[in-house]
C-alpha positions as CSV (number, residue, x, y, z in Angstrom):
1,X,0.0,0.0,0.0
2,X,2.8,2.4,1.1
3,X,5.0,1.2,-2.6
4,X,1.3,2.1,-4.5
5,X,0.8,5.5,-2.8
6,X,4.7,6.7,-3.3
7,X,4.4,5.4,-7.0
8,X,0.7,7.6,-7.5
9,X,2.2,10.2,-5.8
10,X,5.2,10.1,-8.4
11,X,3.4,9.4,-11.3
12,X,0.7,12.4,-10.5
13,X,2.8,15.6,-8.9
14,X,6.7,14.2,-9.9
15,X,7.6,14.2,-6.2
16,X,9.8,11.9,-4.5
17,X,8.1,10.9,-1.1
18,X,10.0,8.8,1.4
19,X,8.8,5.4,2.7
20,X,8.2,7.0,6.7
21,X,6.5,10.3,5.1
22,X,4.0,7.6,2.8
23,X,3.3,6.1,6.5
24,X,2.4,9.0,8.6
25,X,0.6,10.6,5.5
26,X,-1.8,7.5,5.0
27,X,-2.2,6.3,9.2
28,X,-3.4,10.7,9.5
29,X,-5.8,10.6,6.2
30,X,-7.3,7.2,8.1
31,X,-7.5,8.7,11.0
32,X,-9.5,11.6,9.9
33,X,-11.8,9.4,7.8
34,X,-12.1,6.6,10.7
35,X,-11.3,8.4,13.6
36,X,-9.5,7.2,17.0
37,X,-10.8,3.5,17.2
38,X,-9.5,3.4,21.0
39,X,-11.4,6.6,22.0
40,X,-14.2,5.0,20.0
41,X,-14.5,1.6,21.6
42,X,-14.4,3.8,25.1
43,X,-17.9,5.2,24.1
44,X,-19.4,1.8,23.4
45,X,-21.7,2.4,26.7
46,X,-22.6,5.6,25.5
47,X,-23.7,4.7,22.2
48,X,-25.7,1.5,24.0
49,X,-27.1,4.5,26.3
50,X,-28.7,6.3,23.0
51,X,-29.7,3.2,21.8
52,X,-31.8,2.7,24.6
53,X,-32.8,6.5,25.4
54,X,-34.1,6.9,21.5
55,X,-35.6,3.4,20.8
56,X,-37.5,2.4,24.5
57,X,-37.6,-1.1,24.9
58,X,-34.8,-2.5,22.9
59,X,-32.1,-4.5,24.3
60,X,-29.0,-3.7,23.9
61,X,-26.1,-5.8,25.6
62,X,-22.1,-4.9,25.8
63,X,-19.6,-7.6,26.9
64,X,-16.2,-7.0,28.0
65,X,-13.0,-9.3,29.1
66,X,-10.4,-8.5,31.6
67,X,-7.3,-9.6,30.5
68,X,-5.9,-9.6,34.2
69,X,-4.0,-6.5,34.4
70,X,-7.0,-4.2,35.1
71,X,-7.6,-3.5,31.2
72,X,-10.8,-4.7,30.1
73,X,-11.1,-5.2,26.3
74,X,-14.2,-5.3,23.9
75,X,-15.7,-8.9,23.8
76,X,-19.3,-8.9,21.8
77,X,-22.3,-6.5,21.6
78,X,-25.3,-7.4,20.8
79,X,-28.4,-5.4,19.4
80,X,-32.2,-5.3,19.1
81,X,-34.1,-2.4,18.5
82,X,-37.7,-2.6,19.6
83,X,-39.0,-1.4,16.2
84,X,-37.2,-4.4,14.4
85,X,-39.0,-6.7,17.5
86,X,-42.1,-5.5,16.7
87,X,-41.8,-5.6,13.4
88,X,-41.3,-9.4,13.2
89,X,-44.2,-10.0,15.3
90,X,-46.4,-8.4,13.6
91,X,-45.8,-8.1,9.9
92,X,-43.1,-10.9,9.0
93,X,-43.6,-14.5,8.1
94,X,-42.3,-17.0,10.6
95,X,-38.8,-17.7,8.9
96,X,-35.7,-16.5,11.0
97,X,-32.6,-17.0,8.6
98,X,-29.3,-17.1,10.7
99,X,-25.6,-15.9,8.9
100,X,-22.1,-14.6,9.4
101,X,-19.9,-12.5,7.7
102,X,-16.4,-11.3,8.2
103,X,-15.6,-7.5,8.9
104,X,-13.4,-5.9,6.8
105,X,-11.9,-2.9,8.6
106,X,-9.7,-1.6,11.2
107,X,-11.1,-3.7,13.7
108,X,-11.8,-7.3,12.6
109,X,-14.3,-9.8,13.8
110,X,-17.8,-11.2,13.0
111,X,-21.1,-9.9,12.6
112,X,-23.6,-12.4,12.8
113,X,-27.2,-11.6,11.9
114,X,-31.0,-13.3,11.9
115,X,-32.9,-11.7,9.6
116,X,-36.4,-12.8,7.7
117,X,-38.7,-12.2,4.9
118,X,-42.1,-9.1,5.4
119,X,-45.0,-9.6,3.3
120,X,-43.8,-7.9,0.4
121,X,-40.8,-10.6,0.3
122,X,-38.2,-8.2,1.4
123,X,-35.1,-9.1,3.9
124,X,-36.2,-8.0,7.2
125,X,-33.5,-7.3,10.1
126,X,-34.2,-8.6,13.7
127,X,-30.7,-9.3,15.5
128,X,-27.3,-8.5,14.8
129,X,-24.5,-9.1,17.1
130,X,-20.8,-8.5,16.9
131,X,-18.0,-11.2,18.2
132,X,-14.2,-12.0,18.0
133,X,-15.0,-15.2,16.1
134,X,-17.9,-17.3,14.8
135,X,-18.2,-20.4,17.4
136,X,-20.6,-22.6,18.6
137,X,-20.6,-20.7,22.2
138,X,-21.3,-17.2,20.9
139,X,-24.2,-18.7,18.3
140,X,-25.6,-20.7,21.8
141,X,-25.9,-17.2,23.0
142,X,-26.8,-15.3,20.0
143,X,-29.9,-18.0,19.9
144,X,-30.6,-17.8,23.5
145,X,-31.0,-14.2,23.7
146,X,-33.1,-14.3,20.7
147,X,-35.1,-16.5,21.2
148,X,-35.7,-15.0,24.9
149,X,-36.5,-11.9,23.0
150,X,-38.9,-12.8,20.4
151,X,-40.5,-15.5,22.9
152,X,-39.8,-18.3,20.9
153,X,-40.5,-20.9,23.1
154,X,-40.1,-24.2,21.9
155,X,-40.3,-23.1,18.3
156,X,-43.7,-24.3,17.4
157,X,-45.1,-22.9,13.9
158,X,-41.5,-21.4,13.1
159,X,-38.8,-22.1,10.6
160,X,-34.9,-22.0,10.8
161,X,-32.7,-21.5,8.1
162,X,-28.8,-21.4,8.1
163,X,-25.6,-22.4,5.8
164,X,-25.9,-25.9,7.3
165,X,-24.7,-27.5,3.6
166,X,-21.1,-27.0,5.5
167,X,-22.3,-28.9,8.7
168,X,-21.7,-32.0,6.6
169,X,-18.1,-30.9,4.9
170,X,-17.0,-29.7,8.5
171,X,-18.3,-33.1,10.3
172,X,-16.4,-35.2,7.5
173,X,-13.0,-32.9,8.3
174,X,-13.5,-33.5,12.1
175,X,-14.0,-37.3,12.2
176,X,-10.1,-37.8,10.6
177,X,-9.4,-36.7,14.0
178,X,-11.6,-39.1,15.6
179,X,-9.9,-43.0,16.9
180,X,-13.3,-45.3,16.6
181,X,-12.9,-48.8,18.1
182,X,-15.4,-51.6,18.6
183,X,-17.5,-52.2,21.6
184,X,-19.9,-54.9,21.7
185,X,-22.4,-53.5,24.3
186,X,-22.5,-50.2,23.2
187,X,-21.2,-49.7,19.5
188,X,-18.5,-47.6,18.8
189,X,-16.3,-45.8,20.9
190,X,-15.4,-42.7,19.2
191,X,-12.4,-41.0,20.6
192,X,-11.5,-36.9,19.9
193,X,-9.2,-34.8,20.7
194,X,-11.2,-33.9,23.8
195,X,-14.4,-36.4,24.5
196,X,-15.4,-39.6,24.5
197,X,-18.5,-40.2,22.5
198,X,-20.7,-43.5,21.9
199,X,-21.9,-44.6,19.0
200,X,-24.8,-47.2,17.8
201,X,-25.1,-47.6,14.1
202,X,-27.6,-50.1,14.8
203,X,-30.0,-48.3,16.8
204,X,-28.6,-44.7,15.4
205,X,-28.0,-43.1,18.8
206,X,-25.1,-41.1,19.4
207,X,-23.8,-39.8,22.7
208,X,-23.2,-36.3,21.8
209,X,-26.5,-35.7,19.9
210,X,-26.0,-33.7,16.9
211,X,-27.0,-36.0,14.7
212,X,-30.3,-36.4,16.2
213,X,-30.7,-32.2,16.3
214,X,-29.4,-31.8,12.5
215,X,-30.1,-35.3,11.3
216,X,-26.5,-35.0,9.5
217,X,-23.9,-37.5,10.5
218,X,-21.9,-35.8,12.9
219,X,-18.4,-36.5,13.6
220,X,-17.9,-39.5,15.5
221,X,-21.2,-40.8,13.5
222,X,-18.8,-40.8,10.1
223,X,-15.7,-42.4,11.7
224,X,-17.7,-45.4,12.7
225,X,-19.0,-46.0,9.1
226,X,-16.0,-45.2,7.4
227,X,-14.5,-47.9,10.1
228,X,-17.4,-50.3,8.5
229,X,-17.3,-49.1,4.9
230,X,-20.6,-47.5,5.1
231,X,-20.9,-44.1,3.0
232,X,-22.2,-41.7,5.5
233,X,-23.8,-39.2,2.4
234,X,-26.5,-41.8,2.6
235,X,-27.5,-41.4,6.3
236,X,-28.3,-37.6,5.4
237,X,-32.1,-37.2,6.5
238,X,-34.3,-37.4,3.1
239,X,-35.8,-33.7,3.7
240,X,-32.2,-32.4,2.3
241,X,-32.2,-34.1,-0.6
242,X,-33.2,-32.0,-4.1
243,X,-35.9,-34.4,-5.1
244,X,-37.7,-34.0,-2.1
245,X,-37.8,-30.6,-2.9
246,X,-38.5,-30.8,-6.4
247,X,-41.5,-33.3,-6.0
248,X,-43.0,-30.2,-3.2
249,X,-42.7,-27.7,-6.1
250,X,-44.6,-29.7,-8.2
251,X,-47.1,-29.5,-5.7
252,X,-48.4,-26.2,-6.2
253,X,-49.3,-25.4,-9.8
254,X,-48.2,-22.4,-11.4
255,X,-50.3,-19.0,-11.3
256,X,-50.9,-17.9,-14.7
257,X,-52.0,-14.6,-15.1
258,X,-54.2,-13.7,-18.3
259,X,-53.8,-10.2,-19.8
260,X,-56.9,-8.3,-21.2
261,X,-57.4,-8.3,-24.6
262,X,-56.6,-4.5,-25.4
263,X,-53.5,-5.1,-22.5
264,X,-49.8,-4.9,-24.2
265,X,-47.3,-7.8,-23.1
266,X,-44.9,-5.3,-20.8
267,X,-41.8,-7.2,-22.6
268,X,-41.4,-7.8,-26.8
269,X,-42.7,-6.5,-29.9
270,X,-46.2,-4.9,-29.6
271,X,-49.3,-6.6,-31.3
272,X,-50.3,-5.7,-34.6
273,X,-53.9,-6.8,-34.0
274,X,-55.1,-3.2,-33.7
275,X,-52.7,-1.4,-35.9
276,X,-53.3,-1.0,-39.6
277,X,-50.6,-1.7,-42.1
278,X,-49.4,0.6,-44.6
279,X,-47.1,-0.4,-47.8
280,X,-43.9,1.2,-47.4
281,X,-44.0,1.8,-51.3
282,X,-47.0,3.1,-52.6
283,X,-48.6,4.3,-49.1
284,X,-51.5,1.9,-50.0
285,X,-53.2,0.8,-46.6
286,X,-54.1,-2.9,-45.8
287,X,-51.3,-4.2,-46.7
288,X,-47.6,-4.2,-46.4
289,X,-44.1,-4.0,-48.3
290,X,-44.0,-7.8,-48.4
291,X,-47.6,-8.6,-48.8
292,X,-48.8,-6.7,-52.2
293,X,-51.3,-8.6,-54.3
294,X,-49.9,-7.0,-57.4
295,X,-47.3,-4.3,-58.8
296,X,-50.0,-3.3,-61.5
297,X,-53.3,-3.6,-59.4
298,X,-51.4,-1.4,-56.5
299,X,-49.6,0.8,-59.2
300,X,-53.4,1.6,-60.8
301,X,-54.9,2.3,-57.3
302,X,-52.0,4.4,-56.5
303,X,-52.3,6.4,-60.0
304,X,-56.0,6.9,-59.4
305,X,-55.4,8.4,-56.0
306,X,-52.8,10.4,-56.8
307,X,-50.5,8.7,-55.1
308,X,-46.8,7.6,-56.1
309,X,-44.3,5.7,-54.1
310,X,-42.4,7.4,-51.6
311,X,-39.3,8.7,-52.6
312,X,-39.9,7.9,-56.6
313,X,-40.0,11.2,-58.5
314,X,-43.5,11.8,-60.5
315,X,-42.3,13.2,-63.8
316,X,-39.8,12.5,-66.0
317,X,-37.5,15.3,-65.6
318,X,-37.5,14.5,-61.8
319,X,-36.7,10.9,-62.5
320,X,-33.7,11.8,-64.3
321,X,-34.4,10.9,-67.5
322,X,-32.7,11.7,-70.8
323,X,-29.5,11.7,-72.0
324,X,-26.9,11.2,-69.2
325,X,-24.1,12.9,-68.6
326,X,-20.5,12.4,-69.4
327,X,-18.5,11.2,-65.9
């Protein structure tokens, strides 16, 4: 960055501009356009205070981490304006779609989101929370305090949707990590690098219970087939498989919408069932350039109207004739 702005900087004023100069140059333009991210982080619990003097109602929670030496340091925030509560409730459809993204910026880390669909089928922001990294402890509370919010309860009459086509990719990574070896009474004994879990192929239990929350083998559930020579793609529950989905579409039948009969399609060439045709030629009407019954029976209609082709001169000493001359 530092090469690219001595190099613009050359190429644009012809000055020579050392390698320290390009440095305090570009850190005091971001400073001015970012501004002092320390002094900024130090008014996190003001900002969280307007947050909850202009929206009543809204949660609004800021962790921190002491580090032992006194210092605390930003941990996670977490944010949910009353409006965008309210919102959901009362004007959304019962879908809650849950995603990550990286920040790209001064300050990294994760902002993970739920957002869902209004009746118009537009996205629709509940939650967003900010964390050092995307794990399974800051999602548990991401999903707790959400669901505490909206008073989700058990979940009845409401629909989930993540990026869980990586569950299955990540699981398969994992289990090379796993040690399974045979146990008559139980199964499998499936050894990580920090648990011991138990698994029954025959009776499709597992200790740890993902794969009974996701129905996708989890971990020590694919190290115990691949220790059999089972495929574990096929234990995948049936409702994540395409033709399942396909067949559901096929359901519904299409809605086909009928235009009126003087209605224009909105997309292609117009209709020509109302418009008259007119020769290009002679000017004739009821017909076109293409569709003439006759040069003679068109040339005599047009010579008793009066009329001559367009662009053909009417006499002869507009038409050129005569003798020609020399070139």
């Amino acid at each position: 960055m530092k090469i690219w702005l001595r190099k613009l900087i050359k190429q644009e004023l012809d000055l020579y501009v050392g390698r320290l100069t390009a440095h305090r140059a570009r850190a005091k333009i971001l400073k001015e356009i970012i501004g002092d991210v320390d002094q900024e982080f130090k008014r996190l619990y003001d900002y969280r205070g307007m947050i909850l003097q202009t929206n009543p109602v809204s949660t609004c929670v800021v962790k921190e981490e002491d580090q032992g030496d006194g210092k605390l340091v930003f941990s996670k925030i977490y944010v949910c304006l009353h409006a965008m509560k309210r919102g959901w409730l009362e004007g959304c459809r019962r879908i809650i779609c849950l995603d990550g993204c990286f920040l790209k910026g001064v300050c990294k880390g994760q902002l993970l989101v739920a957002v869902s669909k209004d009746e118009n089928n537009q996205i629709f922001p509940i939650v967003l929370k900010v964390v050092e990294v995307e794990n399974t402890f800051n999602w548990t509370w991401f999903t707790k305090c959400m669901s505490e919010e909206l008073g989700l309860e058990d979940g009845r009459d409401l629909t989930i949707m993540s990026d869980i086509q990586k569950v299955y990719q990540d699981n398969l990574a994992k289990s090379m990590k796993c040690t399974p070896r045979w146990n008559g009474e139980t199964g499998y004994e499936i050894k990580d690098p920090k648990y011991k879990q138990v698994v029954s192929l025959v009776n499709m239990t597992y200790s740890c219970r993902a794969c009974q929350l996701k129905d996708i083998p989890c971990c020590h559930a694919i190290a115990s087939m691949h220790f059999k020579d089972m495929e574990p793609i096929h234990h995948i529950a049936h409702w994540y498989r395409n033709h399942l989905l396909e067949g559901l579409f096929n359901i519904y039948p299409a809605c086909i919408v009928k235009r009126e009969k003087t209605e224009h399609p909105k997309s292609g060439k117009l209709s020509r069932r109302v418009m008259e045709m007119t020769c290009s030629l002679y000017g004739v009407c009821g017909h076109n350039k293409r569709g003439f019954p006759t040069k003679k029976t068109v040339a005599g209609n047009a010579t008793a109207r009066n009329v001559v082709p367009n662009g053909t001169p009417s006499s002869a000493a507009e038409r050129g004739r005569g003798r020609g001359r020399g070139r």
